[in-house]
N, C-alpha and C positions, 0 to 999 in steps of 0.2 A: 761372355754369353749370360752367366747368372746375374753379371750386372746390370743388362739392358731388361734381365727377365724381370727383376726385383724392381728397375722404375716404372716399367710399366704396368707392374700389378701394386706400386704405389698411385700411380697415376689412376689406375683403374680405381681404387678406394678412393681417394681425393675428389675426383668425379660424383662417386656414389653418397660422399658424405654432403658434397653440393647441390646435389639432386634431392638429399633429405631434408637439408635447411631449408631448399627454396621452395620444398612442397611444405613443411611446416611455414613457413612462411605468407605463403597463399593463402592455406586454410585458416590462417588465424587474420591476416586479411578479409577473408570471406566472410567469419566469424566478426568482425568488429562491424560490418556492413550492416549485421542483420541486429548488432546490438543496439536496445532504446527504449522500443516501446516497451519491455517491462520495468526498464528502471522510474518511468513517467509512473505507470500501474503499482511499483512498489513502496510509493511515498503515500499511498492510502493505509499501508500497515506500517507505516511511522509516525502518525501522524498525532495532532496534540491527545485527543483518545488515549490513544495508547500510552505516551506518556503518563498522565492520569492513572488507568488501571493498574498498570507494570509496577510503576512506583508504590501505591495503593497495597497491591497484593505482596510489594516483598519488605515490606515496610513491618506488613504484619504477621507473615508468614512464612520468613527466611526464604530458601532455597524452593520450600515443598512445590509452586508451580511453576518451577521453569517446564515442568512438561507439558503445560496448557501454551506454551506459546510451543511449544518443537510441532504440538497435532496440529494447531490450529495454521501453522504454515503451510503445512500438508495438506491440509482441506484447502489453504488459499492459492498453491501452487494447481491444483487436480480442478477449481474452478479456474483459472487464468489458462491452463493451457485449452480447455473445452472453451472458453470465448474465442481464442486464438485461433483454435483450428473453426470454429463457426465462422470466422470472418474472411480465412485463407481459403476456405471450400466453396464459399455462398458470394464471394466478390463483395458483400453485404457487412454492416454491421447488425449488432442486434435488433434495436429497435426498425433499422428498415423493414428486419426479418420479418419482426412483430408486423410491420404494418402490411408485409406482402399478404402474409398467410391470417392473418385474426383477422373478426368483425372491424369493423369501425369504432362499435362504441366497445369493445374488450381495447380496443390501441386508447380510446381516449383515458379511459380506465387506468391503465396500465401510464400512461403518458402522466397522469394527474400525479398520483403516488410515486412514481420514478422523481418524477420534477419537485416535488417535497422532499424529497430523501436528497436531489443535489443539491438543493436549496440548503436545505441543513448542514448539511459536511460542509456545503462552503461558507457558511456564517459562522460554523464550527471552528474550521481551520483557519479564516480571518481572526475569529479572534485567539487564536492563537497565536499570531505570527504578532500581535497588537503584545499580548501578553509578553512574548519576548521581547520586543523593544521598550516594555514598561519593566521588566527584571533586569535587563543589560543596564538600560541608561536611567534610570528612575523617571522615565518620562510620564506625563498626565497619559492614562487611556486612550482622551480624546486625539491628542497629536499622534501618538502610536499608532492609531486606528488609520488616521491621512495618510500615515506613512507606510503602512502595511497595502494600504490601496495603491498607492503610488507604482512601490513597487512589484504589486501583482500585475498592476497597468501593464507593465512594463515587459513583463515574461512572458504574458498572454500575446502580448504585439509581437512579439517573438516568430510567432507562426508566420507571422507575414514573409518573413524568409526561410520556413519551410519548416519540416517538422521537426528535420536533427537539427537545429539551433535551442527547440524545447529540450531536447531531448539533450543535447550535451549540459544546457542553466539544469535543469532539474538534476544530472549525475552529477554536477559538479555541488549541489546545495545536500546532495545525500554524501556525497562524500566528505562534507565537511560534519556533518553527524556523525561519518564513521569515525572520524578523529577525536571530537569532541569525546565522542563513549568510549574510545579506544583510551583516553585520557583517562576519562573518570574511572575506568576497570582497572590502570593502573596505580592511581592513586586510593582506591576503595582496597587492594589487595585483599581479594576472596578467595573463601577456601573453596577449591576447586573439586575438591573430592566431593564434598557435600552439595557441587550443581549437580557432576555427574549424577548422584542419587536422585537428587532433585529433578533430570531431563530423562532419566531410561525409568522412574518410579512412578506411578502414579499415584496419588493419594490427595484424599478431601478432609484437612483437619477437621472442620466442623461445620456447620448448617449457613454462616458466613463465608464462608471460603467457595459455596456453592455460587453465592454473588457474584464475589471477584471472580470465579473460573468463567462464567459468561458472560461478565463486563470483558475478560480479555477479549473471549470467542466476538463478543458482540462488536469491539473495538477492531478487528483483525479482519474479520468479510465483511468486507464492504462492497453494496447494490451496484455503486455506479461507476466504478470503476472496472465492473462487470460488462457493463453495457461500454464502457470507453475502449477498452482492449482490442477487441473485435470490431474497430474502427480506426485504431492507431496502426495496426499491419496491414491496412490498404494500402500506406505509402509504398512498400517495400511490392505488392501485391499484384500490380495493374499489366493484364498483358501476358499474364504467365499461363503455360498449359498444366498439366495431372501432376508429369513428372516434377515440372520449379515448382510448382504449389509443395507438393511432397518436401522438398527440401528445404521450403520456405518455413514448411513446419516441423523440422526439423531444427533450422537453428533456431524459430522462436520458442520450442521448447528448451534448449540450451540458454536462453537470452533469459524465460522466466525463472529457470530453475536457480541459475549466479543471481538473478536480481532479487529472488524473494527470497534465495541464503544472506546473504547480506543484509535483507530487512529483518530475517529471525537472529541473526545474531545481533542486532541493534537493538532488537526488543526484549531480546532473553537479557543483554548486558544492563538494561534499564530496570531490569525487576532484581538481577544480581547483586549490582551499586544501591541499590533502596536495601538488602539484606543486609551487604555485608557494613555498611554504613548505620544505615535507621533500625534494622532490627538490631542489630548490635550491642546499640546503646539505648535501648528500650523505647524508640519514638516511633510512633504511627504517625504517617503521613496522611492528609487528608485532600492536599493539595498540591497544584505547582507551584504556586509561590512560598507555601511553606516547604517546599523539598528545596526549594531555589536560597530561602534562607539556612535554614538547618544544614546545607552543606559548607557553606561558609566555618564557621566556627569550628565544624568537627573536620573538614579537608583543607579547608583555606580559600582564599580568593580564585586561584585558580581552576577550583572544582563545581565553584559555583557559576565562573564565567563562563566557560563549558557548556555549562547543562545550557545556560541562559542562550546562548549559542546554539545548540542542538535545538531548541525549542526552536528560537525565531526561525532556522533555516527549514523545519519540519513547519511551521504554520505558511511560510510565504510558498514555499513549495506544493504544497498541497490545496491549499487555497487556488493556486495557477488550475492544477489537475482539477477541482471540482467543476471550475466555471468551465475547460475543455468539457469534461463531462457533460455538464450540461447541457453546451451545444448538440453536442450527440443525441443525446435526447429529445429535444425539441422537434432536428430539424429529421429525425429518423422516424417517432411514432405518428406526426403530426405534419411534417413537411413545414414546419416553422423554421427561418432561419433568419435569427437575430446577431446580427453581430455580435465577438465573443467581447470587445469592453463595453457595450450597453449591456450585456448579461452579466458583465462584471459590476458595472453601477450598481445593477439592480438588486444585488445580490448583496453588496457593498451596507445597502442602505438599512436593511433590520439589524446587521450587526452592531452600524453606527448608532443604531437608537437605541438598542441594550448598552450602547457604554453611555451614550449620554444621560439617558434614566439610572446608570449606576444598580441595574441586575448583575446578580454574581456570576460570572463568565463560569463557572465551575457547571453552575445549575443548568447553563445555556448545553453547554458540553453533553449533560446527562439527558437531557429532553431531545437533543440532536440524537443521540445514541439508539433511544428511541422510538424516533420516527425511523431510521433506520431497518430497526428490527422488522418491525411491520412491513416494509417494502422490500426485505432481501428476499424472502418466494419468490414474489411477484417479478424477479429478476432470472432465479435459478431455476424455477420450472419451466417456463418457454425455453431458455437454455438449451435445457434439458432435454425437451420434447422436438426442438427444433435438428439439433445432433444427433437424435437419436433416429432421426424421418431419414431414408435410404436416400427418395427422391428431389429430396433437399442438398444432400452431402455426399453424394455419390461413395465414390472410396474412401471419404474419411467418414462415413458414419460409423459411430458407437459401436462395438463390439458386445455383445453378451454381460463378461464381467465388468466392463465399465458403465453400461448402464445399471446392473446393480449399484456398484461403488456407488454412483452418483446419487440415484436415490436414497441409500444409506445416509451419503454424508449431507443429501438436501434434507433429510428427514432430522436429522441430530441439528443440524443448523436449526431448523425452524423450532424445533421443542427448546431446544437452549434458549433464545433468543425470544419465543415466550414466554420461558422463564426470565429472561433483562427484565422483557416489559413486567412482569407479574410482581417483580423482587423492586423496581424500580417507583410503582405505585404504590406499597407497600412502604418501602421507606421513604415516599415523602409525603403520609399519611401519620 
């Protein structure tokens, strides 16, 4: 008798431990379904910019701001989930939003400046992806540049077999960044006790350090990847009632919060390796291609083909996102809808003519920066106003303290970021 009682209360556990697997199993099934659009949204905070900054600021500053990239996530994460849920509540992206509820000429307005700010990031991030095929292979700019369009071509057509085919090219071009820096963090071997300080401390060495802290911020929110978000979860969106919408925003807050940890760890690791390398040994870095050389000598060949590496897959990638973006834009405030590789031509074409007039890609980067600044309000307060309307959002509008929160953090965004532009005309005065 004890023996038959003993298998069957194994059996009974055997069951129960099967019934757990296959329910973790589902959910994390359920979970990979809903995983994408933020990792598309998270290659705007890896993008060449940041490279740029991150290097920049720890080049000259050691460890003291890794804390400007931990807040600045945090603002990027509490913007991306308020697009998300904008776009999972309203069946709408933003800019439709814009155009249901604003005048006409507030959407032209709003459409002009939007369409200059994707304009920019994507001449930005082209030439960035030009830059890494001119560090990788010593190629001419000009061929870089063919190449770099080629294969934005390429990712953008993508769409044409739906959106998780973006969506797995763009995880797969960020996950080869996370290896690249996963590389270079091992071979830079930083003192870790002095990030910790550097992530839980805040401090502003001195009246320059104010620069680099809003070049990050400036480099980190970004306008149209705002407006993009809130158009990428309509795939997953269409058809659903209160409750699936609920849960839809449920895992897309799961989906942005893994995708934009993984973009702060990529950017914190990038300002880390410029400390524990270029402060080290006393070099400021003022560039990509001088951080691209300067790692060579002091880590070896395989530190610098890395970075070279990290770059290209950060410019071809984000270069794709901009021109998506774009579409979004157009065909939302103004009901324009131009195919996404004629919007990639066209976008294609001032990048081509800074390299062939031989303008310093570096300079191109900081005037992209911004135009930016100036267009990220004009992004965050409809946003804002639109999430926070009952009769627009039903059960997902704004709560009390999140409408604070947001105004706090839209207020600190926009004073930072005129300070970019303030600090940005100033130094090239």
């Amino acid at each position: 008798m004890d023996k038959e009682a003993k298998l069957y209360d194994n059996n009974v556990i055997f069951r129960k431990k099967y019934i757990q697997k296959q329910n973790i199993f589902t959910k994390l099934k359920n979970l990979i379904k809903y995983l994408g659009p933020a990792f598309i949204i998270s290659v705007a905070y890896i993008d060449p910019g940041n490279f740029a900054t991150n290097i920049s600021g720890g080049s000259i500053y050691n460890y003291k701001l890794v804390w400007v990239i931990f807040w600045s996530n945090i603002i990027a994460i509490f913007l991306q989930i308020m697009s998300a849920k904008l776009g999972i509540a309203t069946g709408h992206n933003l800019p439709e939003m814009c155009g249901l509820i604003f005048k006409k000429r507030t959407n032209w307005i709003l459409w002009i400046f939007a369409e200059l700010a994707a304009m920019a990031t994507d001449m930005a991030e082209f030439l960035g992806g030009t830059l890494g095929f001119y560090l990788l292979f010593n190629m001419p700019l000009i061929y870089a540049g063919y190449l770099t369009g080629l294969i934005t071509f390429l990712i953008v057509y993508l769409e044409k077999y739906g959106q998780k085919m973006v969506e797995i090219t763009i995880f797969l071009l960020v996950f080869i960044i996370s290896i690249a820096y996963s590389i270079e963090l091992f071979l830079a071997k930083p003192d870790w006790s002095k990030v910790a300080m550097g992530t839980l401390i805040p401090s502003i060495p001195d009246s320059y350090a104010l620069f680099i802290i809003v070049g990050i911020l400036g480099a980190t929110v970004m306008p149209h990847v705002i407006y993009l978000h809130s158009q990428l979860v309509q795939e997953r969106n269409n058809g659903l009632d209160v409750r699936e919408k609920k849960h839809h925003f449920k895992m897309e807050k799961i989906d942005i919060v893994v995708a934009m940890n993984i973009a702060f760890i990529i950017n914190a690791a990038m300002l880390i390796v410029s400390a524990a390398v270029f402060f080290k040994n006393g070099i400021v870095v003022d560039s990509i291609e001088e951080a691209h050389k300067t790692l060579e000598p002091l880590l070896g060949t395989l530190s610098s083909g890395t970075f070279g590496i990290a770059l290209l897959a950060s410019g071809l990638s984000s270069s794709a996102v901009g021109t998506l973006a774009g579409q979004t834009i157009m065909k939302g405030f103004i009901g324009l809808n131009i195919p996404l590789n004629v919007r990639r031509l066209i976008t294609m074409l001032p990048a081509m003519l800074i390299i062939t007039i031989g303008i310093n890609p570096m300079k191109t980067l900081i005037f992209s920066q911004v135009i930016l600044s100036f267009e990220l309000p004009l992004a965050i307060i409809p946003m804002l106003l639109i999430t926070s309307n009952k009769k627009l959002m039903g059960v997902f509008v704004n709560n009390f303290l999140i409408k604070i929160f947001g105004w706090i953090i839209a207020s600190v965004i926009i004073i930072l970021n005129g300070f970019l532009v303030y600090f940005t005309f100033i130094g090239l005065t």
